[in-house]
C-alpha positions as CSV (number, residue, x, y, z in Angstrom):
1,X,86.4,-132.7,-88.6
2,X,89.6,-134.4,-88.5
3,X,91.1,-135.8,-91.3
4,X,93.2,-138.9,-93.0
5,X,95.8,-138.6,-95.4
6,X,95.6,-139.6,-98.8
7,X,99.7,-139.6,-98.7
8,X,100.1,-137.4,-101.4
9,X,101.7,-134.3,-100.1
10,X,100.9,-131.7,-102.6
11,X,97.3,-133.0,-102.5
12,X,96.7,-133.7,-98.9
13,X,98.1,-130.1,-98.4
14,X,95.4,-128.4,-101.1
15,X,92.6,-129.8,-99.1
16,X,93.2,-129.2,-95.5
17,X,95.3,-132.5,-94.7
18,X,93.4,-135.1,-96.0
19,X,89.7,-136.8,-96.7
20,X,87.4,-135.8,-94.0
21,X,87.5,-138.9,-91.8
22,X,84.2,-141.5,-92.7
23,X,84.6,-141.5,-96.3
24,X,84.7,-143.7,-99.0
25,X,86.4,-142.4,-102.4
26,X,86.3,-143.6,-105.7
27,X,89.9,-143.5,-107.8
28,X,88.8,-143.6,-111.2
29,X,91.4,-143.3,-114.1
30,X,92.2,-145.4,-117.3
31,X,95.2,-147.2,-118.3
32,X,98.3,-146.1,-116.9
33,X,96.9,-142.6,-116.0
34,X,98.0,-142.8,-112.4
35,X,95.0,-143.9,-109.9
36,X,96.3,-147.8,-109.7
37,X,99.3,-145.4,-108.4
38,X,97.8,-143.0,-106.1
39,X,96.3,-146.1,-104.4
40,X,99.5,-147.7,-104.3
41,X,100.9,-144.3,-103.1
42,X,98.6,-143.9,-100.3
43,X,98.7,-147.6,-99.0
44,X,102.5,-147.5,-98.6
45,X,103.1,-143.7,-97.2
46,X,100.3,-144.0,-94.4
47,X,102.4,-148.1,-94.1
48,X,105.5,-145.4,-93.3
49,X,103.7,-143.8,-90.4
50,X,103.4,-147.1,-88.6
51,X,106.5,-148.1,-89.9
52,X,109.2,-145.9,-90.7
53,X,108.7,-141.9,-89.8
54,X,112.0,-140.8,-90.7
55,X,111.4,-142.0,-94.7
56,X,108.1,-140.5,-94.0
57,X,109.4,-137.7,-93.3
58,X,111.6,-137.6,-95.9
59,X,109.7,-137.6,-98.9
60,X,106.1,-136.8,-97.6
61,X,107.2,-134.2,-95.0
62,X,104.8,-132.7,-92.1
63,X,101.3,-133.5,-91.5
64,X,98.8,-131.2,-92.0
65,X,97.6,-130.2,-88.3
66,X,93.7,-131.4,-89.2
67,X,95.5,-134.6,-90.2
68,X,95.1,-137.6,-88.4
69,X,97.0,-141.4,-89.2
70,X,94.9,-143.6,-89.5
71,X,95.1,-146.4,-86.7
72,X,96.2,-149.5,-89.2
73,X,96.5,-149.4,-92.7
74,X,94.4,-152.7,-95.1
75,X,94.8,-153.4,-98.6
76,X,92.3,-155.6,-99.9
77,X,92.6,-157.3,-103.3
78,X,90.4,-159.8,-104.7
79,X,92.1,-161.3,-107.3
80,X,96.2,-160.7,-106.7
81,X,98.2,-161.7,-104.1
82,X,100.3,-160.0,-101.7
83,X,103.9,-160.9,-103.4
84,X,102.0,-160.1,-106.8
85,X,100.8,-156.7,-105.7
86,X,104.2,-155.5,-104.1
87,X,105.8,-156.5,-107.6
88,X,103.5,-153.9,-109.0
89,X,104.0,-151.4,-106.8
90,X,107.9,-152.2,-107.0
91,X,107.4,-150.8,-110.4
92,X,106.4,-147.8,-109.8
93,X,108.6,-147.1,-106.2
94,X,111.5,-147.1,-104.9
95,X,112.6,-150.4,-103.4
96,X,113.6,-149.3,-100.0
97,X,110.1,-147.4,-99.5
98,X,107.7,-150.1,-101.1
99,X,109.8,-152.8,-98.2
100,X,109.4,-149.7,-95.2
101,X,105.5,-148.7,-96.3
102,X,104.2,-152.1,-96.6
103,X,105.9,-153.3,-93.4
104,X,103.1,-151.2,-92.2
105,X,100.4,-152.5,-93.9
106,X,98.0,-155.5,-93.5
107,X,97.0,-157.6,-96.7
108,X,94.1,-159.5,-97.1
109,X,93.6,-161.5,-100.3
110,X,90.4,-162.8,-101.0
111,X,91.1,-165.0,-104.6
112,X,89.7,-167.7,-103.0
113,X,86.2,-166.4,-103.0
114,X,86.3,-164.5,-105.8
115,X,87.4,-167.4,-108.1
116,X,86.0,-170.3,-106.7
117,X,83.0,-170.1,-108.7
118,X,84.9,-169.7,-112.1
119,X,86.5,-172.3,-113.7
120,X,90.1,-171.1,-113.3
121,X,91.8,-173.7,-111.3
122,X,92.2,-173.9,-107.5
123,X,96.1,-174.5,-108.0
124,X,95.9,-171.0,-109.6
125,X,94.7,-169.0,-107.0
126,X,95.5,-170.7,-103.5
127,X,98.8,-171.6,-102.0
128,X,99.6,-174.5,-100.7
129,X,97.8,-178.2,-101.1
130,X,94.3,-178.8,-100.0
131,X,93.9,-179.4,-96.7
132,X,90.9,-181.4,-94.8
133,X,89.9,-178.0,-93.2
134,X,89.6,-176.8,-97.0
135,X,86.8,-179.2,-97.8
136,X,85.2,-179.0,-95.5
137,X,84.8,-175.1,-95.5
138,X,83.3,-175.9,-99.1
139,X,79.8,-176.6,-97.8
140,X,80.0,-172.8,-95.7
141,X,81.2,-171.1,-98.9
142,X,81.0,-167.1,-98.5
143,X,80.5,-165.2,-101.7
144,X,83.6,-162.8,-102.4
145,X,81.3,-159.8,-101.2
146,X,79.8,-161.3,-98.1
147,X,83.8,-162.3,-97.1
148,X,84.7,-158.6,-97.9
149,X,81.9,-157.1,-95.6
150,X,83.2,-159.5,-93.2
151,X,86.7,-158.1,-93.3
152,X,85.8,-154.4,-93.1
153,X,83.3,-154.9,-90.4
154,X,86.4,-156.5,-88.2
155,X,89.2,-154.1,-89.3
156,X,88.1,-151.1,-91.1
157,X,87.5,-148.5,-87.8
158,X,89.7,-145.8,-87.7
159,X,92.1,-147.8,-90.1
160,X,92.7,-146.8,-94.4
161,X,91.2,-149.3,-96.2
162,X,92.4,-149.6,-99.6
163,X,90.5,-151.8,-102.4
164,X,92.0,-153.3,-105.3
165,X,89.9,-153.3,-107.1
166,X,85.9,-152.3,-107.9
167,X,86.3,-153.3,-111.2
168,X,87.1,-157.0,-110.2
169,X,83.3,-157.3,-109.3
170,X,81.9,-155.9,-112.6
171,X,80.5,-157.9,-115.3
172,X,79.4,-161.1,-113.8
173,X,75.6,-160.8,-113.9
174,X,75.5,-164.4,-114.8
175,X,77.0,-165.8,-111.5
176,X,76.4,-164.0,-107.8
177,X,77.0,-160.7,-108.5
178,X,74.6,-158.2,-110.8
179,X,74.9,-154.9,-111.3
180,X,72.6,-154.0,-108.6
181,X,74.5,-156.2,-106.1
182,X,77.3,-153.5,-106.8
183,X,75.7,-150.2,-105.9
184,X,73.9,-151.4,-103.0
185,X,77.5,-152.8,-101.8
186,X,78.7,-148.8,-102.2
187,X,75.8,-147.8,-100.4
188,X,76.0,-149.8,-97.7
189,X,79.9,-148.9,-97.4
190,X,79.2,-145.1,-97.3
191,X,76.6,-145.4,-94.6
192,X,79.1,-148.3,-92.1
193,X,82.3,-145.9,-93.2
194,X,80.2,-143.3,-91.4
195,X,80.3,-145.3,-87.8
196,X,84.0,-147.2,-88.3
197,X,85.6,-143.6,-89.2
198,X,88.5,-143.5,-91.2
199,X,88.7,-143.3,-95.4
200,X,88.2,-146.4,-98.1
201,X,89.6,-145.8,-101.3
202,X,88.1,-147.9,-104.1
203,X,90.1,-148.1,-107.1
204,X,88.2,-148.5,-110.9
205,X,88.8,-148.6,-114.1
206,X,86.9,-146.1,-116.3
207,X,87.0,-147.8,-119.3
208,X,85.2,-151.2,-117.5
209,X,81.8,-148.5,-117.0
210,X,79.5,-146.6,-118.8
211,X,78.7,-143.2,-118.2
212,X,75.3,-143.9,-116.5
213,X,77.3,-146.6,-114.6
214,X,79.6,-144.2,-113.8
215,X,77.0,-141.5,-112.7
216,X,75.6,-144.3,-110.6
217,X,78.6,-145.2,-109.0
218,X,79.3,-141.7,-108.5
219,X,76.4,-140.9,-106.5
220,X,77.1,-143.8,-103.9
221,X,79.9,-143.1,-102.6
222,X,81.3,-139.8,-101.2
223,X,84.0,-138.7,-103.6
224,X,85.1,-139.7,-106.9
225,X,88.7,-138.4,-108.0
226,X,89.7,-139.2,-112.0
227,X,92.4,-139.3,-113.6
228,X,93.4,-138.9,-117.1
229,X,95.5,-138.2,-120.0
230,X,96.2,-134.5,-121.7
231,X,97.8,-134.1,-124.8
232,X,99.4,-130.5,-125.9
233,X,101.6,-130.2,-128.3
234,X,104.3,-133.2,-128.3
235,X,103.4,-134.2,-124.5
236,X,101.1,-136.0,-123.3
237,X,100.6,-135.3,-119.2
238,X,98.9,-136.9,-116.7
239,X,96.1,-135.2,-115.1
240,X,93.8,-135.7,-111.9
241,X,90.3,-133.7,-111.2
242,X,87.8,-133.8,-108.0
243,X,84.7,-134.3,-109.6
244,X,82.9,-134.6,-106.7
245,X,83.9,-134.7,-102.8
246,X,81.9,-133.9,-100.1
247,X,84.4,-131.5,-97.9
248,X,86.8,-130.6,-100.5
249,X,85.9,-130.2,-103.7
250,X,84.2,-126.5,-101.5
251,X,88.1,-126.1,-100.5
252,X,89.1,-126.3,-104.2
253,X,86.9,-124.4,-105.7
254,X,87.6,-121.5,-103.1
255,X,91.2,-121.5,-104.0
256,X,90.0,-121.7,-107.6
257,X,91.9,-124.9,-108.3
258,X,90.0,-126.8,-111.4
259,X,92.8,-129.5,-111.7
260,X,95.9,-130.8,-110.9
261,X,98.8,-132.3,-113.4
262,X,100.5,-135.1,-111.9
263,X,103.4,-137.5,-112.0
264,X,104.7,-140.8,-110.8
265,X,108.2,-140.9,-109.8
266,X,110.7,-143.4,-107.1
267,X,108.8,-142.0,-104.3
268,X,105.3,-143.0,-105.9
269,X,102.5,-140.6,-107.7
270,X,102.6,-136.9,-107.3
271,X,101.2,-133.5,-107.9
272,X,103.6,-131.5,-110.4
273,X,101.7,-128.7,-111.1
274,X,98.2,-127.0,-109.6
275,X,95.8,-125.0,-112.1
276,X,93.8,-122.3,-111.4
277,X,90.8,-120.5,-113.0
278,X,92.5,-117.5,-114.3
């Protein structure tokens, strides 16, 4: 089975290249404990290999031989837009590969639905004055998940989809979306990523869930990577495990790999160290 690179090096290279190709992960970490940045990391490095193979190259190296590009990269956001979103990631990368990586990547930003039910105002959230076309597309509103079925059905084949973020679509059983709505949506991804190929990373914050939330989230989708914090001593260190992954967590547990520390430097979030049952 082929697979599509996360964009982490020292990850994809632990686990044979990539995510096997059809799968939809969840990134779930909490406050600053990296997976808003291995999202971020994994948009704008597989950007670089439409865009710009030499920085690729550069600071991501070779690609595993099982490893495939995907055919176009999508990041999806419901409630930021794209100047907002490369501001973040500016943060967190250098400036030179945050302009090359998201040259390669298509944004879609779905505010529009996802607020037009709340009482924030339009001016907020959409650009430009109201146009006729505008008001009339009010009588054919889309709810924010039917427009974001819409957009994978059209571009997520073959292509990384990245989505920013679950947890945007939590907590709002008293409008369109209950918790139900939520799990079935996961469900119905894992089964359509099967057909369009490629990998759909879901980003979530773990402190928005609880644990049977979690569990249930857990067991709809095909892998679910958290990160963390670890204190020892005067440090405190970021950490990532594989809690479950169909197709690699097998691969880790063979090389006896339990977890991995990480880091987030100019060239996005990295693995800095690899432990092993001992």
């Amino acid at each position: 089975m082929m697979r599509i690179p996360f964009g982490v090096s020292r990850f994809d290279s632990q686990i044979g290249g990539g995510a096997p190709e059809g799968s939809v992960v969840l990134l779930a970490g909490s406050a600053g404990a990296g997976a808003r940045e291995f999202l971020y990391t994994s948009a704008v490095f597989n950007g670089l290999l439409q865009n710009d193979l030499d920085l690729f190259d550069l600071h991501y190296g070779t690609l595993s031989r099982e490893a495939e590009p995907p055919a176009d990269v999508h990041y999806v956001s419901f409630s930021s837009s794209r100047a907002d979103v490369r501001r973040e990631i500016s943060f967190s990368m250098e400036e030179e590969i945050v302009d090359a990586g998201l040259g390669g990547v298509t944004f879609h930003d779905l505010s529009a639905e996802y607020f037009q039910l709340s009482p924030v105002p339009r001016e907020w959230y959409v650009d430009g004055p109201r146009s006729l076309s505008d008001l009339g597309a009010q009588d054919e509103r889309r709810t924010v998940i039917q427009a974001f079925a819409d957009y994978l059905d059209d571009h997520a084949t073959d292509s990384l989809v990245v989505v920013d973020s679950l947890t945007d679509l939590l907590g709002d059983e008293q409008h369109e979306r209950p918790w139900s709505d939520v799990v079935y949506l996961l469900k119905g991804l894992r089964k359509a990523a099967r057909e369009w190929g490629g990998l759909v990373l879901l980003h979530l914050s773990r402190d928005a869930v609880t644990e049977t939330e979690f569990g249930e989230l857990m067991s709809s989708v095909d892998g679910t990577i958290q990160f963390g914090w670890e204190t020892g001593g005067n440090e405190r260190v970021r950490s990532m495990f594989v809690q479950e992954f169909r197709g690699v967590l097998s691969q880790l547990e063979e090389e006896d790999i339990v977890r991995f520390e990480t880091e987030i430097h100019e060239a996005g979030f990295d693995v800095s160290n690899v432990r092993k049952i001992r």
